[in-house]
C-alpha positions in Angstrom: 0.0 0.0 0.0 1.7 3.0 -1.1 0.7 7.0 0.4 2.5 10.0 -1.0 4.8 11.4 0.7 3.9 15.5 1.4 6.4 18.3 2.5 6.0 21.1 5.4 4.0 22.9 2.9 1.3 20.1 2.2 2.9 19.5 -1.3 3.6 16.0 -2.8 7.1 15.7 -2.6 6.7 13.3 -5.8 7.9 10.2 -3.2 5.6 7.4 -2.2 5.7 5.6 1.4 4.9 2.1 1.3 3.0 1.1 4.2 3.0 -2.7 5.7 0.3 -5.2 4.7 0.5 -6.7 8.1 0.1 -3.5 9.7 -2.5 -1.2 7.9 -4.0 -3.4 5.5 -5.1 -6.7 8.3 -8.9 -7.5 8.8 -9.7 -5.3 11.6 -10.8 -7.0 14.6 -13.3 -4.3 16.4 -13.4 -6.4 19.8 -9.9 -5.7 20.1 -9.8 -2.2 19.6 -13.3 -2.3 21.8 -11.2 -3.8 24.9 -8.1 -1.5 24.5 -9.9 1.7 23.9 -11.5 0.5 27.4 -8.5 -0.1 29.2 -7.3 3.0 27.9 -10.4 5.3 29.4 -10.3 2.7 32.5 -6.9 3.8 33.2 -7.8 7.5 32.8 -10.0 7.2 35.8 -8.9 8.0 39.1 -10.8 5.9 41.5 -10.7 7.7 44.4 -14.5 8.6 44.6 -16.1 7.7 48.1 -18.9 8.8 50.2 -19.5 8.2 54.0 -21.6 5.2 55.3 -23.5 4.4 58.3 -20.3 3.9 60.6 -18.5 7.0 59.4 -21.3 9.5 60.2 -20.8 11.7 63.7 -23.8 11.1 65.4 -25.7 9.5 68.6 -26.0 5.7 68.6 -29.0 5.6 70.8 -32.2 4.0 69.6 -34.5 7.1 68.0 -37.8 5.5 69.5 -39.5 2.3 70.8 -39.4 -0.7 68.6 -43.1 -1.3 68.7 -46.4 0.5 69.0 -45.7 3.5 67.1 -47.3 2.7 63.9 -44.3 3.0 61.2 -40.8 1.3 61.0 -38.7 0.1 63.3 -35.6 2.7 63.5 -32.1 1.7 65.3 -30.2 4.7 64.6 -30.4 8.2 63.1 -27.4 7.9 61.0 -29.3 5.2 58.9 -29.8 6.0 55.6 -33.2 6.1 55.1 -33.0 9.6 57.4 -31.1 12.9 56.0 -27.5 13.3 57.2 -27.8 9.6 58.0 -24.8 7.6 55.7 -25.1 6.9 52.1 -26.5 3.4 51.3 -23.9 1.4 49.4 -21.8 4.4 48.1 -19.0 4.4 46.2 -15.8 3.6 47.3 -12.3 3.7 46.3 -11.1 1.2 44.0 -9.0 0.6 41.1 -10.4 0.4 37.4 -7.9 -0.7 35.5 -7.4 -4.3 34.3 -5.1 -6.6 32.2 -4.7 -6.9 28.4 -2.0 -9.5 26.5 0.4 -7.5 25.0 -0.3 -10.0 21.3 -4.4 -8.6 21.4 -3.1 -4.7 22.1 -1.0 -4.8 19.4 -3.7 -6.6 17.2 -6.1 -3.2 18.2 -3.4 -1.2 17.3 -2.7 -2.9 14.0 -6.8 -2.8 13.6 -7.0 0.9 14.3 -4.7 1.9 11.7 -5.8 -0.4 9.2 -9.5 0.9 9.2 -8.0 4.6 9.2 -6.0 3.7 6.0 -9.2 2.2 4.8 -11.1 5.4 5.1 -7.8 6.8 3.8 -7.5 9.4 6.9 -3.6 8.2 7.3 -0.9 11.0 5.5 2.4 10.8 5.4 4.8 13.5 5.8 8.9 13.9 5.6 10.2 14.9 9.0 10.9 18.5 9.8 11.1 20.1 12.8 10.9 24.0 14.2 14.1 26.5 15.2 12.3 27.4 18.3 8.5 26.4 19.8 5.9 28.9 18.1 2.1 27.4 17.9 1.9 29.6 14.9 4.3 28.0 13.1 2.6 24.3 13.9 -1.0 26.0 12.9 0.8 26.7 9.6 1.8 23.3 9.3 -2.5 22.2 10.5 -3.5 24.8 7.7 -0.9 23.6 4.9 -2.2 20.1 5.1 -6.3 21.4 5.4 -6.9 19.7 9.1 -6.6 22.9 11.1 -10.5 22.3 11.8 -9.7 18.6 12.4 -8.6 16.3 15.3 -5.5 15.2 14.0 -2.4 13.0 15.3 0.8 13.5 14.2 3.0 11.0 15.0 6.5 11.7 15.7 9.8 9.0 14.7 11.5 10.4 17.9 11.3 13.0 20.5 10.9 16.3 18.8 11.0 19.0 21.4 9.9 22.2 19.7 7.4 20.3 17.5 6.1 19.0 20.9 5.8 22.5 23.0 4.4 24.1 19.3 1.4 21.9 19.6 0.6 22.1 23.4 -1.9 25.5 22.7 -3.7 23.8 19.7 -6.1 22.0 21.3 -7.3 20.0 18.1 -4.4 18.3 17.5 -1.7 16.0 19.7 1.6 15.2 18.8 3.4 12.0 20.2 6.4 9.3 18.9 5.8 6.1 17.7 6.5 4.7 21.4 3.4 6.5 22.5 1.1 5.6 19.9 -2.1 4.2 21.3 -5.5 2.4 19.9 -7.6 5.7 21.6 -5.4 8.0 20.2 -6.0 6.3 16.7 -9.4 6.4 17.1 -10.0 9.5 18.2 -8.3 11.3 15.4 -10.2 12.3 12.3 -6.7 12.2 10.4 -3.7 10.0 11.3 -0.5 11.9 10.0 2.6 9.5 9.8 6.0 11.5 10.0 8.6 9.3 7.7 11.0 8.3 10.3 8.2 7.4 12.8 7.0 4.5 9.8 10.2 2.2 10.6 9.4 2.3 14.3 5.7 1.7 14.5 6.0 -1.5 11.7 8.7 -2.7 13.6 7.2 -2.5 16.8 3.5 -3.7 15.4 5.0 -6.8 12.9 6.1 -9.0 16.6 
């Protein structure tokens, strides 16, 4: 599967990247990408939500009335639930969301993601370049050059890139990251997947295991 190969400018540069059958051209497998974008999100999450219960409410622990004869329910305690500023009935509590993927079925998502964004052909490919100094202008350029300034894009580095990183940290439409970093979520959540060249060798070599 061969993609041109466009410059800083969004021009063809007249070269053509081929990209790996076994990486963007596979039979996608959706329940793969469905479990990794979920660990992803799970991870995201915190977990630290909690609310008070019966035994962690200040309050008396005599009994509020007789248990018989008064017509209504029997009632132990006035921090139960059922009365207000009583302790919340099976709150939440802290816990940990996140839970365990083999490495062979993440890197099958991955390998799924980018196959069905180079089959709705929203993968580019661009020849590296970087910035003299951080300026989001000059990366907006860059957005504006290729026509996905009003796009989420990803734009996927070979290597660390330390302007082209803090260039993009204002735009809030697009995210930069290297080839090490590249996720099924972020895949997913892109409209348009741009590839820089040196990144290519990395991601095939780490995807074709």
């Amino acid at each position: 599967m061969k993609v041109a190969v466009l410059d800083i400018n969004g021009k063809d540069t007249g070269r053509q990247a081929e990209l790996s059958k076994d990486v963007f051209a596979i039979e996608p497998n959706n329940h793969a990408v469905y479990l990794d974008v979920k660990q992803y999100l799970a991870n995201q999450r915190q977990g630290t939500h909690k609310a008070k219960e019966r035994a962690e409410i200040a309050g008396s622990t005599r009994k509020i009335k007789k248990q018989k004869g008064t017509g209504t329910a029997r009632a132990g305690s006035i921090k139960s639930g059922v009365f207000k500023g009583g302790g919340r009935m099976f709150g939440p509590r802290p816990r940990n969301y996140s839970f365990k993927l083999n490495k062979s079925l993440k890197r099958l998502a991955r390998k799924s993601a980018l196959s069905i964004k180079a089959n709705d052909k929203s993968i580019m490919v661009m020849e590296d370049f970087s910035f003299e100094a951080p300026k989001t202008k000059n990366f907006v350029n860059v957005l504006k050059a290729l026509e996905v300034e009003n796009k989420k894009s990803l734009i996927v580095l070979g290597g660390s890139n330390n302007n082209v990183y803090l260039s993009s940290r204002n735009f809030k439409g697009s995210e930069v990251v290297t080839a090490s970093e590249l996720s099924t979520y972020k895949i997913m959540n892109a409209n348009k997947v741009i590839l820089i060249e040196s990144a290519l060798e990395g991601i095939e070599s780490n995807l074709s295991k």
